[in-house]
N, C-alpha and C positions, 0 to 999 in steps of 0.2 A: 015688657022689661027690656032695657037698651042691652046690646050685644057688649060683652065688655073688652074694653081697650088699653093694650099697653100702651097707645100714644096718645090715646085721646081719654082720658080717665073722665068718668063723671065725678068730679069733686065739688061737694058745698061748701064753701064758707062761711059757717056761723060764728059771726063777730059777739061777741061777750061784750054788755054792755060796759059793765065795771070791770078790773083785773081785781083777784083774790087774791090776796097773801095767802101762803100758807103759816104755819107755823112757826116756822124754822125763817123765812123771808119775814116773818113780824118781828120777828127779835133783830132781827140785823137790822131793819127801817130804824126800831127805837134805841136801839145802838146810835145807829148815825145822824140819826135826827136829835139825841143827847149832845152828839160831841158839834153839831153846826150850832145850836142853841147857844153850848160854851162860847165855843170862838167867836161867836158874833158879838157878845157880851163884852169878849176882851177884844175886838179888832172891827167896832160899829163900820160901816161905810162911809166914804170920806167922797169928796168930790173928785172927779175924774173920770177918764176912759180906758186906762191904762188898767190891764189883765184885770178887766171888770170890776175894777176896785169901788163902784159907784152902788155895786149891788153884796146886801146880805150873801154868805158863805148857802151855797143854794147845792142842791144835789138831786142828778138824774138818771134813770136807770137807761140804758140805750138800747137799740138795736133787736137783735133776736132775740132776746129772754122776752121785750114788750110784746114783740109781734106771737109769741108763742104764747105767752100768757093770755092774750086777746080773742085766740084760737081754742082755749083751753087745754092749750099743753102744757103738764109742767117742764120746767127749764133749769138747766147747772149752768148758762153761759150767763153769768151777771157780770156787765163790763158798767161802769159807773162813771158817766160825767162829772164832773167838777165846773165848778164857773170861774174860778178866782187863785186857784192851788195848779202847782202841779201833782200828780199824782204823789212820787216820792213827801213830796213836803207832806199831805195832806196824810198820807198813810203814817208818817212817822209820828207828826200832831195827834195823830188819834190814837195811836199807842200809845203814846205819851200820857192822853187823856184817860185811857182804860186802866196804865197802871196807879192812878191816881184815886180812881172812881173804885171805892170797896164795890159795888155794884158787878164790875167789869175787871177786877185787879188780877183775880185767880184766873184768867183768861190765859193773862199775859205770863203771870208767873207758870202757870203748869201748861203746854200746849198742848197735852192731854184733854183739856178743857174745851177743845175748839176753836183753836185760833192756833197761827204760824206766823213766825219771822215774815220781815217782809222782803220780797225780792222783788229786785228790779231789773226791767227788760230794759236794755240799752235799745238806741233804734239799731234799727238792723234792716235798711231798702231789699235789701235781697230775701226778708223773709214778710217782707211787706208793715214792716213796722217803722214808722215815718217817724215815732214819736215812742220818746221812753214811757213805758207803761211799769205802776208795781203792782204787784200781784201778791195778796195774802189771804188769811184763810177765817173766816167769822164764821166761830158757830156750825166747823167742820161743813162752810159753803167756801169755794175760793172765789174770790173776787178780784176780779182789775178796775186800777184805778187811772184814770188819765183825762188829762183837764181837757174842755171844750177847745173846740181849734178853727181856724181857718188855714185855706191852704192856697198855693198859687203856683202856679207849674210854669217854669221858661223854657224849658230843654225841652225840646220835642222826642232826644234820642235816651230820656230817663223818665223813668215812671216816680222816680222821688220829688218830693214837692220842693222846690225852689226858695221856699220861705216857709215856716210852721209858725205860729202864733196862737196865744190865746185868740179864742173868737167867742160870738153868742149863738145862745144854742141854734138861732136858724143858720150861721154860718157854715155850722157843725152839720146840720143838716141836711144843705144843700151837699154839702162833699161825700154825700155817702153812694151807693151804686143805687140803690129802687126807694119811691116814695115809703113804702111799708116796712122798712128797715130803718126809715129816718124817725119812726116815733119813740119818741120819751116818755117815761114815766116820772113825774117829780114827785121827789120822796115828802117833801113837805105839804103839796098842796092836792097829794093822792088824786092829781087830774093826768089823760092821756095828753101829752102837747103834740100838734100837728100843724108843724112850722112848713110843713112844704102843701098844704091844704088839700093834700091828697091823697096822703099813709092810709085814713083808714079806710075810706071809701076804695081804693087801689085793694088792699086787703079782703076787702070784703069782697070785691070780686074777684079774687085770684092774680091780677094784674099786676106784671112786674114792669115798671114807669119809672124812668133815671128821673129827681130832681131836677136837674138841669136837662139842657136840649143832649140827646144819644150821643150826639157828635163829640159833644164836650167831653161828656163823663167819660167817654172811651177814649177819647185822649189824653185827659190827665191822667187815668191810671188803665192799662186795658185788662188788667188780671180783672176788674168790671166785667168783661164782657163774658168768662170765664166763670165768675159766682152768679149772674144771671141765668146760665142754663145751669147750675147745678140747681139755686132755689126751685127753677120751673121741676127737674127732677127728686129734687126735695119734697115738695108740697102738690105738684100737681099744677101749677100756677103757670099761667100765660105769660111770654113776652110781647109789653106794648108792641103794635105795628112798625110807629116810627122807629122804633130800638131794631127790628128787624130787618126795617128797609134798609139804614145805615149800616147793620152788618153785613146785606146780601150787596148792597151796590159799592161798597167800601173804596168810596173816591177820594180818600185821605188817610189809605194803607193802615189802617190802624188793627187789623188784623196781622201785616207782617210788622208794627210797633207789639204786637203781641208777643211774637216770637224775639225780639229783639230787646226788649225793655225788661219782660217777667223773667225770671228766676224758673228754673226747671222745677225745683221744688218745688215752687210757689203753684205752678200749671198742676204738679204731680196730687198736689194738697185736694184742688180742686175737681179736679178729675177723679180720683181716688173715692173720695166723696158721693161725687155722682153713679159712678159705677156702684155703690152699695147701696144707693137714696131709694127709696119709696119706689120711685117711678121712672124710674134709668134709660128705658127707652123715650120718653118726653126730650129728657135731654139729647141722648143720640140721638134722636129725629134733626134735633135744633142743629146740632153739632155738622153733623150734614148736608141740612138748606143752606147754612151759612157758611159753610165750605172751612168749616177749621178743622177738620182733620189733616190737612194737608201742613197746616200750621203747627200744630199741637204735636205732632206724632214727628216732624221733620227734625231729625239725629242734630243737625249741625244747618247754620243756616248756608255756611257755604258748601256743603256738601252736595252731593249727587250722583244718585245710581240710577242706571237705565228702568230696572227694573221697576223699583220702587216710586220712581215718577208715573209709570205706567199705569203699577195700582192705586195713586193720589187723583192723577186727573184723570185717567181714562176710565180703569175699570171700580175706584172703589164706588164711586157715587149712585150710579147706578147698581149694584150688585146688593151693596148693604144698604140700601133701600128695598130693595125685593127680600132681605133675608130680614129685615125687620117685620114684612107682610109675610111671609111665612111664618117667623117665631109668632105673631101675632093672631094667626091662623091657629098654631099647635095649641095654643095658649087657651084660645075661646075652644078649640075640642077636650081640652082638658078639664078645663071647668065644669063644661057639659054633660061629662063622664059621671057615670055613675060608680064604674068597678076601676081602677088605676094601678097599674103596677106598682112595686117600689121605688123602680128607675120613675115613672111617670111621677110619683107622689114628691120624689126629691127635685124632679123640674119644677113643680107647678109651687112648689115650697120660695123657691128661684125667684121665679115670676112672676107670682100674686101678689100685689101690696096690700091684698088684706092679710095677710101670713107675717108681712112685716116689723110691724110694732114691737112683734114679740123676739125674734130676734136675736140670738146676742152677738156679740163681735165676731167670734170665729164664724158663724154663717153669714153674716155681710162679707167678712171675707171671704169665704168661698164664693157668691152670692158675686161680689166684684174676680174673681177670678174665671169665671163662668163667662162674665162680658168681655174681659179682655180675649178670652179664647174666642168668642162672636166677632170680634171684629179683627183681630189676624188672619182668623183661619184660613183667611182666603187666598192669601199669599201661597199656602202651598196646593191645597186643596183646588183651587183655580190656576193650577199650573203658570202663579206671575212668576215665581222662580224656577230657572232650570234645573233645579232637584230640589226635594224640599230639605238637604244639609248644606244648600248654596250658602256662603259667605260672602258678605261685602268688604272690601277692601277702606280702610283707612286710618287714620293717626287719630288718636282717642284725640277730643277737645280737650284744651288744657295742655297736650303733648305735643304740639305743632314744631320739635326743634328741626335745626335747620337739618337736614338729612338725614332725619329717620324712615324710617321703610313703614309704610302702611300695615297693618295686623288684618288677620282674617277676624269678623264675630257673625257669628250668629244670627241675623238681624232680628229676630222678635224678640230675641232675650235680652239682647243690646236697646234695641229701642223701648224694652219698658223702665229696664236700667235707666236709661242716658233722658229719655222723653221725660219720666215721671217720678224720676226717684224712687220706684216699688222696693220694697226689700227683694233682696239678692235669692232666696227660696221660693219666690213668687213668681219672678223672671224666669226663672228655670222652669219650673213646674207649667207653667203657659206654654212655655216653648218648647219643648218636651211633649206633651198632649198634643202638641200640633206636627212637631217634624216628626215622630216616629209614631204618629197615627198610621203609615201604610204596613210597617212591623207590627203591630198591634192586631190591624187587621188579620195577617196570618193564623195570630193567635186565636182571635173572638171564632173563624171558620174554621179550625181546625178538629178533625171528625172526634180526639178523643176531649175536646175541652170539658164534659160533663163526668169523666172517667179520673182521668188523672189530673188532680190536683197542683202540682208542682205546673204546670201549664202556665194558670193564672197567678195561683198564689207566688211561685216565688218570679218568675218573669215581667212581672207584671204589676206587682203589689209590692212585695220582700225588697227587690231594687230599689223602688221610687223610695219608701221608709215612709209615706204616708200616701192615709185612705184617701186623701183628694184626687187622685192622681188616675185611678181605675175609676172609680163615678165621673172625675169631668171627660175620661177619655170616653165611656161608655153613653154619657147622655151627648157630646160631639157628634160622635157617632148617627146616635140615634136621631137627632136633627139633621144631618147631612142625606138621609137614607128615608127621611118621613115617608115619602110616597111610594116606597116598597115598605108591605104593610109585613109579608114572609120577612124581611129584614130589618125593620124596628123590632119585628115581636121578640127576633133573635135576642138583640140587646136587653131589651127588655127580661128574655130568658136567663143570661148570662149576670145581670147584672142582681137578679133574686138570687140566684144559685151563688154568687160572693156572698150573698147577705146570711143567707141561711148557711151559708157550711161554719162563715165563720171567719172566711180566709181574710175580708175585706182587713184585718186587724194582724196579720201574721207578721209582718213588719214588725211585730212586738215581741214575736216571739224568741225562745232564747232554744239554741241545739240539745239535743237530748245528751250529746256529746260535746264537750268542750276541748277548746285546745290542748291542753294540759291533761287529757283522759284518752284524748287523739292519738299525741306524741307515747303516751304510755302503750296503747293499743296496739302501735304500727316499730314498736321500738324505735323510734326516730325523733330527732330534735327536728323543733320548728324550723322551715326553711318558706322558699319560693310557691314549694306544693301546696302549703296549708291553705289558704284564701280561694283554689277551687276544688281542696279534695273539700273543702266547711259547705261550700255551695252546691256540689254533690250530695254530703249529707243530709242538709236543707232540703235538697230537692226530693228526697229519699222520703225522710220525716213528712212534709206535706202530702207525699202519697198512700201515707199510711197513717194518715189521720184519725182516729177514732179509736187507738188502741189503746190498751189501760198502759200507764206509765214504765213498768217492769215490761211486759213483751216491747214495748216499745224499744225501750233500752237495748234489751237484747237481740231483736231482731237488727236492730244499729248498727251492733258491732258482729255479725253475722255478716253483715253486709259490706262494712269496711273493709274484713279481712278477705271475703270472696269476688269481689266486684273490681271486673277486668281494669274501668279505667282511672282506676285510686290505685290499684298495684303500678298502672303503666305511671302515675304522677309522680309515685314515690322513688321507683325505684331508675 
């Protein structure tokens, strides 16, 4: 049996010879397949080339729902070709036609029924939509609709096409990023089309291959080179050779067109993705060889810190390289394991893509918070900052007026901010787990941490106001210290004893005593005191955990009134 690998996964692809409808996708074909029948009837083909008007009203399913279906995944991403419509027209025609058709009328009239208004995505380059797409809802699936296209790029310094046009479907197909993203499914003739003669074969081996020559396709758009390591950490899937040589030898900068043309967002969409995919190290390996971390993670492209260049080209490449062969070490003795802690069973929960399927959002989330903390951590943890609350100096992008004074941030919370667009509770929490892991430490070796409660629970847990915060500090930890076996097992100790006492959730908890029971207690209106005489009490409360609710109370206010340093707050 092969040893198993976070970068090297053994993945089969079994290609599915026919694609299945299900249910719910058969009703919506004979929907759509109803209303092209109509139209064709009222609007035959006429002579010409102009936006296909030479061909019947034809319709194709695109992109990832094909390639997932073929896999035998099911799929909610249904985007739909058109040959001859724009999308708007085509989606309005068909509403039109449902409230016409008793068959399909109470769709339209009650959207209770399974269907929605239609809305339309204007383009919008910056969020990578070149072409207005409408999106509405059949049969409670949402669907986007947008006609077949060709594309033609003159800027070198934009990633938006220069021209958009109706095209034919292999036009449509060459524009897309990998051969096994460019098949179609036609709704009419229930066949796979493989207009670039090498989707499925590319598919069936795992193989991600641009339609056109790498060079290209990473020049007309590079956020391409971006969904290519996500797919490979999506599914497991290889990048062609040639796709790799051009991004390791990158003699036509399309790497700093990365940084320069894509939209933060658009990078953030991507990345984000991969950090919770299947196989997330596959992609960080790529991200690596290929040297985009220094692209992708760079604040401002005219910026520059001593520091931070240090950790781009000096030290990251090698370092998280080696902590990739390390996690991939812990990873195969966990597997291995027979008996696992709970700290150890929340890792391996992390890092196995067989655990993943199952999944739901909040744990990809954690799941991507976990990785972003693997590839910071080093900044402080490897002494590239001269402390790890060091701040970089400068004018947020976007504020460049003319004599404003630089700002101090943060850098790791800043750069997931400013790098990826993460939400603003995620940027902190990363960055937090990293900079005040040496205070933490204090804490985890402190002789009474199994004694007294208040230790962990409210320093530790109660501040942060969520359980992400003590398991990703505790399993950090526990990766950084692997090969002292007395000092994982700590963590590992530390991190059962939250589970079982309870505290991991105290963050929820509410005071035995409230403000208003305080103030009556201490004879005193609300002032300056209250916010750490509550955190005393808090701290109080946690140590005496396990009491029935009445002593609890009492012994409370027992303590308010006798306890030196709530008399020194008050008075």
């Amino acid at each position: 049996m092969a040893t198993p690998s976070l970068y090297k996964p053994q993945v089969g692809f079994q290609i599915h010879p026919k694609i299945q409808l299900n249910e719910n996708e058969l009703k919506i074909k004979n929907l759509l397949e109803d209303f092209c029948q109509y139209y064709n009837d009222l609007h035959p083909p006429v002579d010409g080339e102009l936006n296909n008007s030479h061909e019947p009203l034809m319709l194709r399913i695109t992109g990832g729902w094909v390639r997932d279906k073929l896999l035998g995944k099911e799929s909610h991403d249904v985007d739909i070709a058109i040959n001859k419509l724009s999308g708007e027209s085509f989606a309005t025609q068909l509403q039109h036609f449902m409230s016409e058709n008793p068959q399909y009328s109470a769709m339209v009239d009650d959207p209770g029924n399974g269907s929605s208004k239609i809305h339309k995505i204007d383009k919008n380059p910056e969020k990578s939509k070149h072409l207005e797409t409408v999106t509405t809802k059949l049969f409670d699936q949402s669907i986007d609709f947008v006609n077949l296209r060709d594309e033609e790029y003159a800027d070198s310094n934009s990633r938006v096409p220069t021209t958009v046009q109706f095209g034919t479907a292999k036009q449509d197909a060459l524009r897309r990023d990998a051969t096994l993203n460019a098949l179609f499914y036609n709704l009419t003739t229930e066949q796979i089309e493989d207009y670039t003669g090498q989707g499925e074969k590319d598919l069936e081996l795992g193989v991600l291959r641009t339609p056109l020559e790498p060079l290209q396709t990473f020049l007309d758009d590079p956020l391409r080179i971006l969904r290519l390591v996500r797919f490979a950490g999506q599914f497991g899937f290889k990048i062609d050779d040639n796709a790799m040589d051009v991004l390791i030898h990158d003699e036509q900068n399309i790497k700093i067109n990365l940084l320069r043309k894509v939209s933060k967002e658009r990078i953030g969409i991507e990345f984000g993705k991969l950090l919770s995919a299947k196989y997330p190290v596959v992609g960080l390996k790529l991200l690596n060889k290929a040297d985009l971390y220094s692209i992708i993670l760079n604040i401002d492209p005219d910026f520059t810190d001593p520091h931070l260049d240090k950790f781009y080209y000096e030290n990251f490449p090698t370092v998280f390289n080696n902590d990739i062969e390390l996690l991939n070490g812990i990873y195969n003795d966990l597997k291995a394991s027979s008996e696992l802690s709970p700290l150890e069973q929340e890792l391996l929960a992390i890092l196995d893509p067989e655990q993943h399927d199952a999944k739901s959002d909040e744990e990809k989330n954690f799941q991507r918070n976990f990785y972003m903390i693997f590839i910071f951590k080093n900044l402080v943890t490897k002494s590239i900052f001269p402390t790890p609350t060091y701040e970089i100096k400068m004018v947020p992008p976007g504020n460049a007026k003319a004599g404003k004074k630089p700002k101090g941030f943060h850098p790791i919370e800043y750069m997931i901010k400013e790098c990826f667009h993460f939400h603003k509770h995620d940027a902190e929490l990363v960055d937090k787990v990293i900079v005040t892991n040496q205070e933490n430490l204090k804490l985890y070796f402190d002789e009474s941490v199994f004694v007294k409660k208040s230790l962990l629970g409210f320093n530790l847990i109660r501040t942060m106001r969520t359980d992400d915060y003590w398991k990703l500090s505790l399993i950090m930890n526990y990766l950084e210290t692997y090969g002292d076996h007395a000092k994982r097992e700590h963590f590992c100790k530390i991190f059962s004893y939250i589970s079982a006492s309870g505290l991991g959730k105290v963050y929820e908890d509410k005071a035995v005593i409230d403000g208003k029971q305080l103030g009556q207690i201490l004879n005193k209106k609300p002032g300056k005191w209250l916010r750490e005489v509550n955190d005393l009490i808090f701290q109080w409360q946690l140590d005496h955990h396990g009491m029935n609710p009445e002593e609890l109370k009492e012994g409370c206010i027992k303590y308010i009134k006798e306890d030196e340093k709530i008399q020194n707050l008050i008075n």
